[in-house]
C-alpha positions in Angstrom: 48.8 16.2 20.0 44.9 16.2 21.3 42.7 17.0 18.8 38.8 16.1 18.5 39.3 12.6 16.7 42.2 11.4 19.7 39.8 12.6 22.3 37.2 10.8 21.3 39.3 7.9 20.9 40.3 8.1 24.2 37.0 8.4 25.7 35.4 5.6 23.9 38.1 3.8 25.1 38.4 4.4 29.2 34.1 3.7 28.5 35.1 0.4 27.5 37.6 0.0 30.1 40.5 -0.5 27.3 43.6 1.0 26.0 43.2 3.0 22.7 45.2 0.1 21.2 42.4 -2.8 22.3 39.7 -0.2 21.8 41.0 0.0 17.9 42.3 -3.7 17.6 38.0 -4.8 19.3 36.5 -1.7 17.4 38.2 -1.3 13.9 38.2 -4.0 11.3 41.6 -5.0 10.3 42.0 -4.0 6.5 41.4 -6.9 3.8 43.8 -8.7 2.2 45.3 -7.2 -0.9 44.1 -9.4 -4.1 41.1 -11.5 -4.6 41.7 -13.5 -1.5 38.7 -13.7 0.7 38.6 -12.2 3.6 38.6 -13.7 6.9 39.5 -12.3 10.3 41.8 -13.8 12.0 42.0 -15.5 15.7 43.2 -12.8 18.6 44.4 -15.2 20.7 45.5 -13.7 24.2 47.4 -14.5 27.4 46.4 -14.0 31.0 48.0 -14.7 33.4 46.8 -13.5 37.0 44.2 -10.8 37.5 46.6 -7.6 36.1 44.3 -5.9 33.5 46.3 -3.9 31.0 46.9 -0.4 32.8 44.0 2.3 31.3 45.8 5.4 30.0 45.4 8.4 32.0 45.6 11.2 29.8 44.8 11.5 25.7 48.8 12.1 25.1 49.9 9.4 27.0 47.2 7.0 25.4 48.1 8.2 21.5 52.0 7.9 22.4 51.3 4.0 23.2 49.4 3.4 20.6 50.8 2.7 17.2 50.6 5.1 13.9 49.5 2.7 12.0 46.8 1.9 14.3 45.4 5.4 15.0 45.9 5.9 11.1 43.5 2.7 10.3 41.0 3.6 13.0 41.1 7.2 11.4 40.3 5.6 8.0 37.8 3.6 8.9 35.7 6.4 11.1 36.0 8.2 8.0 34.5 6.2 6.1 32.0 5.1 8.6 31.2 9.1 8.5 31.1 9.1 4.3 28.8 5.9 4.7 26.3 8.3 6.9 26.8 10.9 4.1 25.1 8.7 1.6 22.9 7.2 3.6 21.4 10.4 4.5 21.5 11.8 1.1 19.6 8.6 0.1 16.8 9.2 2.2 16.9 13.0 1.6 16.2 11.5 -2.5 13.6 9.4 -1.6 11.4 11.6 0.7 11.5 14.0 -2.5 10.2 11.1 -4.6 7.3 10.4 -2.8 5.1 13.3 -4.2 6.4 12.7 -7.8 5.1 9.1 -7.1 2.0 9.6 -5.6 1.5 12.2 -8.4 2.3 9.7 -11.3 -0.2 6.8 -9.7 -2.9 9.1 -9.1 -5.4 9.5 -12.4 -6.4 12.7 -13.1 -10.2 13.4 -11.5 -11.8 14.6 -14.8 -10.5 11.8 -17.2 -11.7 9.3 -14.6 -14.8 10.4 -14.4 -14.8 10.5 -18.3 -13.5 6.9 -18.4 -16.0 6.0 -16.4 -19.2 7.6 -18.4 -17.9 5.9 -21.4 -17.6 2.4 -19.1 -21.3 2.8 -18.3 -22.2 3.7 -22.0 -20.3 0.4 -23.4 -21.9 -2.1 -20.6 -25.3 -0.3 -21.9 -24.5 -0.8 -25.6 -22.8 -4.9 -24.6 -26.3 -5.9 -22.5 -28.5 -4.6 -25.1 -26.6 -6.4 -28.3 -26.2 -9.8 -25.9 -30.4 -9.2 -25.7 -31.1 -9.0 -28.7 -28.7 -12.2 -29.7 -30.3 -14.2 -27.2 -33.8 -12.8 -28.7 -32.2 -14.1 -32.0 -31.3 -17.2 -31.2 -34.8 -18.2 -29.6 -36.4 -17.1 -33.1 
C-alpha cells in the first residue's frame, strides 16, 4: 500500500503521538450535513479508563489497515482540497503583484500635462485676483 499521501499520514500522526484514525478524526473536519441544515460539530466524547494510551502504529501498513476507508478517503479529500485552496490562493497573489504597476501607472498623471495644468492654474488665479481688484475698485467708486 505506502504511497507519499499514507506516509505522510503516518508521520504526522506518530508526531502527534496518535493513531492515523485519531490523527484524522482531531485533524480532518467531519463532512457537513447534506441539505441546508447548519453545520455543527459534534461532541467526541471519550472513555479512559487507566493510563493505557491507544497503541501507536508501527509501520505505514499496519497504521492504513486499522484505519477505515472511509476515513483515509475523507482525510484524502480534504488535503486535497486544502492543496486546491493553496492553488488559488497563490494564483491570487501571483494576479495582484501584476496589478500593482498597472495601478500605480493609472494614478500617476502624466509629467507634461501636469505641468500644463498647472500653467494654466497660475494663469486663471492671475486673471480671478485681477477681475476681484477691479470689482472691489468698482464698488468703492
Amino acid at each position: 500500500m505506502g504511497g507519499l499521501p499514507c506516509e505522510y499520514l503516518f508521520s504526522e500522526s506518530v508526531k502527534s503521538q496518535q493513531t492515523i484514525k485519531d490523527y484524522i478524526s482531531d485533524k480532518v473536519p467531519k463532512q457537513k450535513p447534506e441539505g441546508n441544515q447548519h453545520y455543527s460539530q459534534g461532541i467526541d466524547i471519550r472513555f479512559v479508563f487507566g493510563d493505557k494510551k491507544p497503541r501507536i502504529d508501527s509501520d505505514v501498513e499496519e497504521g492504513i489497515k486499522n484505519a477505515e476507508l472511509k476515513e483515509l478517503k475523507r482525510a484524502a479529500e480534504w488535503y486535497g482540497q486544502e492543496i486546491m485552496r493553496m492553488i488559488v490562493r497563490t494564483q491570487k497573489i501571483t494576479d495582484f503583484r501584476k496589478l500593482g504597476p498597472i495601478e500605480e501607472q493609472a494614478t500617476t498623471p502624466d509629467l507634461d500635462q501636469l505641468d500644463r495644468l498647472m500653467r494654466y492654474q497660475t494663469t486663471i488665479q492671475r486673471q480671478l485676483s485681477t477681475a476681484i481688484g477691479e470689482l472691489l475698485a468698482l464698488t468703492k467708486a
